[in-house]
C-alpha positions as CSV (number, residue, x, y, z in Angstrom):
1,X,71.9,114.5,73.4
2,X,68.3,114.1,70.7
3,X,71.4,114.1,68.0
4,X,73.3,111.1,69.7
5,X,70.0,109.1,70.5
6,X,69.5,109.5,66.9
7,X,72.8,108.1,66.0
8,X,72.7,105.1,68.4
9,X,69.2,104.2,67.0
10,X,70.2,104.2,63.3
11,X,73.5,102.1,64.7
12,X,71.3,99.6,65.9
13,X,69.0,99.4,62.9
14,X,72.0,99.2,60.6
15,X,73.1,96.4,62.9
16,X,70.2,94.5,63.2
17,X,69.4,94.8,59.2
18,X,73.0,93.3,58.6
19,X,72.0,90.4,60.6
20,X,69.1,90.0,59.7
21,X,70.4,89.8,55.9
22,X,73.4,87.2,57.1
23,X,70.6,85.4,59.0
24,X,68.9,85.3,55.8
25,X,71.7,84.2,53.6
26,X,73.1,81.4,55.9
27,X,69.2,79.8,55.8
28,X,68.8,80.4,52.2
29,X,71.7,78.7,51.9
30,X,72.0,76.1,53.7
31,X,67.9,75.3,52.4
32,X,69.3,74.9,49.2
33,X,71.9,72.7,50.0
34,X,69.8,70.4,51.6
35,X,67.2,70.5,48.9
36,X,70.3,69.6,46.8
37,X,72.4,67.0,48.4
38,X,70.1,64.4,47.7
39,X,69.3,64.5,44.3
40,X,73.3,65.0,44.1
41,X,73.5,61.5,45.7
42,X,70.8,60.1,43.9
43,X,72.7,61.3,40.5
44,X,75.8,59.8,41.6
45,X,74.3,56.3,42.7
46,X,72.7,56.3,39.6
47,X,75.8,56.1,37.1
């Protein structure tokens, strides 16, 4: 019973952590494409 409780909690932490880190990722990533995208455009428009 304690062991499986164990087990379940380190699940969920493992789980939570591996969204947390896509979370993460997605936002860092999707920041730095809009920080980006319009200097991209402005490059463009300007040749």
């Amino acid at each position: 019973m304690w062991v499986a409780g164990l087990q379940e909690n380190a699940v969920a932490s493992w789980l939570s952590a591996q969204a947390a880190a896509r979370f993460t990722l997605t936002t860092a990533r999707s920041l730095c494409y809009f920080i980006r995208a319009p200097y991209e455009h402005v490059g463009h428009f300007g040749q």
